[in-house]
N, C-alpha and C positions, 0 to 999 in steps of 0.2 A: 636300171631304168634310165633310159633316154632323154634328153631335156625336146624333141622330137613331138611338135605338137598334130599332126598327125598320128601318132601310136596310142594307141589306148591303154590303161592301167589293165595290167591282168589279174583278176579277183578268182583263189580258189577258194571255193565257197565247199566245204569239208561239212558232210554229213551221217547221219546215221549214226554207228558206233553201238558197243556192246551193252550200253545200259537197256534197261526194261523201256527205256523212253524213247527206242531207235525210232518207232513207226513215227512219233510225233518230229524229231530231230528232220526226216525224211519229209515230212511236210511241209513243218521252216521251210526247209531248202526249196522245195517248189513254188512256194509265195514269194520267196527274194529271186528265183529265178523271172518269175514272169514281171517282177517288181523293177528290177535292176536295169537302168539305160545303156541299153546295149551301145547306144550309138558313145559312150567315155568310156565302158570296161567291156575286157575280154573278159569272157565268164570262162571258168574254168570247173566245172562240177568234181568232186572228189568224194566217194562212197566211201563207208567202211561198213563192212556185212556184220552179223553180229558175232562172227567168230575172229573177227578182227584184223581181215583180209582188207586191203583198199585198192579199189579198182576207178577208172576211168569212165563211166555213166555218158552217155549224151547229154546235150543241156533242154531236152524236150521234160519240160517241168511236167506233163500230164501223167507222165509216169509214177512221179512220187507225190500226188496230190491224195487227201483223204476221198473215199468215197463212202457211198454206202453200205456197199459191199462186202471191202475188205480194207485191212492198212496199208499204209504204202511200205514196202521192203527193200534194202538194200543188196543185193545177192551177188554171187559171183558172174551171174549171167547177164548183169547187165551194162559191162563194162569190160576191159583187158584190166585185168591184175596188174597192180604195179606194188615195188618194193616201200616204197615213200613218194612225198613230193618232187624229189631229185629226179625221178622219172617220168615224169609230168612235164618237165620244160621251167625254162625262165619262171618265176610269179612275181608281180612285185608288193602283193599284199595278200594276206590269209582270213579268210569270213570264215571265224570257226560257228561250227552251227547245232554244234553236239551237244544233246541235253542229257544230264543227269552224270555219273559216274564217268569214268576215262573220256574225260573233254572238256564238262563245266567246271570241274574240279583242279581246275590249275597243271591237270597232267598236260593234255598238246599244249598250253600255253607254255609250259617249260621246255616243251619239245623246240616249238617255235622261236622261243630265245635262243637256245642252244643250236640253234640251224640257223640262226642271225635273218630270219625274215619276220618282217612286220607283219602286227596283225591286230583285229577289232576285236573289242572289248576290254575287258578288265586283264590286268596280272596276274603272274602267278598266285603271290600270296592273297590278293581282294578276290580273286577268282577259291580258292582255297578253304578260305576262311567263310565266304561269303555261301559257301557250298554244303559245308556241315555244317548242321543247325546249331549243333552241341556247342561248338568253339563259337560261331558266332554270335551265340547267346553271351558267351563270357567276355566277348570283346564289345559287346553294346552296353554290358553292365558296367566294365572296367571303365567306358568313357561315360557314365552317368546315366546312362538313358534306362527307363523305364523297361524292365522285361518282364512278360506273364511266369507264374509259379509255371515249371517244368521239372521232369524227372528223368536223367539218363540212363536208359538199362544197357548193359553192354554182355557181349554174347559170355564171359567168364562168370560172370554172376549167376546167368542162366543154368549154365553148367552145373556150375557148383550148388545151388541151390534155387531148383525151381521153383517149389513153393515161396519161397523169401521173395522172390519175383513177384509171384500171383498177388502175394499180400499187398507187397508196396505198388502196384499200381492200381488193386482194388482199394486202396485207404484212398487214392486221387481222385475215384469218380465224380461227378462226371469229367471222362479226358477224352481225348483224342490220342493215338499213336500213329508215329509215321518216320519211317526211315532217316539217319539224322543226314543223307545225303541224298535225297533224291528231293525233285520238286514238290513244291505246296498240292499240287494237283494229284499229284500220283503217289501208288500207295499211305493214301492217308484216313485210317478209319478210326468213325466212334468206337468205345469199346462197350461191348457188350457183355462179353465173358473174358475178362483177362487174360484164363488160362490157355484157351482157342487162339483169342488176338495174338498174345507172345508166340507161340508156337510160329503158326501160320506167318508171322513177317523172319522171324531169324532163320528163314527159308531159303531168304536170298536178301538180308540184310545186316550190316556189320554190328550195327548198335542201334537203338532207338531212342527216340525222343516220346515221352508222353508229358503233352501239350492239357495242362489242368483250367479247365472250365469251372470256373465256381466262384462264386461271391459276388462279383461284378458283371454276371449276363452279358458276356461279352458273344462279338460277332467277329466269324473271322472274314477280312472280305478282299478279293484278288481280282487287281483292277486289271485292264488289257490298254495300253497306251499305240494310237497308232493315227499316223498322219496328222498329230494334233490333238485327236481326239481323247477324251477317257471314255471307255464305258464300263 
């Protein structure tokens, strides 16, 4: 980067990616696209399809916006393939935009250390930690804070004994389950039948968290902060 007040900072703004959370990841990117003052950055859009191809996209954000329709997709069609960033050009900072698995989770953040370019957000490890619910329940306890009753089932114990499963999260009712890596939003359900509930998430999740509701009527509640604003 140039001390050059004339040149604009170049921002690859890195979206999509193989989690279940692409479409939304895909939308990020189109709010910060049409957000971003073009007149201090070069915007640079950088796709990953969800087989884990990254290609070049245009930066026309209507493309990856939610509609009613349908989601917004990442695909190989709408962009030239490239190997990495190296092929992209110069950047002098990285807007990683990827939610859920392979990107919130401290992996491109370590990518990006390792490739010696700056970038927004958290660390490897706060990004890491911050991402499995599991660890990060143990790391809010270790420094004092208050955590609700939880239970971790992990996919060996299912194996080994399904019923031992059923039981110990029917003994938690009322709970909630939900991936101990994806967001508060996604895949997170009451459970109704335990036995159904289990199955159905270690479908396409590592381990689980079930989140125990009881004693204290609690509410869970997921604020949106923007421009200021809470709502």
């Amino acid at each position: 980067m140039t001390d050059s007040p004339s040149r604009k900072v170049r921002v690859a703004l890195v979206f999509g990616g193989r989690s279940g959370e692409h479409s939304i990841s895909a939308a990020t990117a189109a709010g910060v696209m049409k957000a971003i003052d073009r007149e201090k950055y070069d915007v640079l859009p950088v796709g990953i399809t969800r087989d884990g191809e990254w290609v070049l996209p245009s930066g026309d954000s209507a493309r990856f916006e939610l509609t009613s329709g349908s989601l917004p997709e990442v695909t190989p069609e709408v962009g030239r393939e490239i190997a990495g960033l190296a092929e992209a050009g110069p950047v002098d900072v990285v807007f990683p935009l990827l939610h859920g698995p392979y990107g919130e989770d401290g992996t491109i953040q370590g990518l990006l250390e390792l490739a010696g370019l700056p970038y927004v957000g958290a660390g490897v490890l706060a990004s890491a930690v911050g991402m499995d619910k599991a660890y990060m329940k143990l790391v809010f306890a270790g420094h004092g804070l208050p955590v609700a009753p939880y239970v971790v089932v992990k996919p060996r114990e299912w194996e080994e004994s399904p019923s031992a499963v059923v039981d110990r999260v029917q003994a938690q009712l009322p709970s909630v389950v939900g991936n101990v890596t994806h967001e508060i939003g996604v895949h997170i359900d009451q459970i109704l039948d335990p036995k159904i509930m289990v199955i159905d998430h270690f479908r396409e999740n590592p381990s689980l968290v079930v989140r125990i509701f009881r004693d204290f009527g609690q509410r869970e509640l997921n604020l949106m902060v923007t421009f200021g604003f809470v709502f």
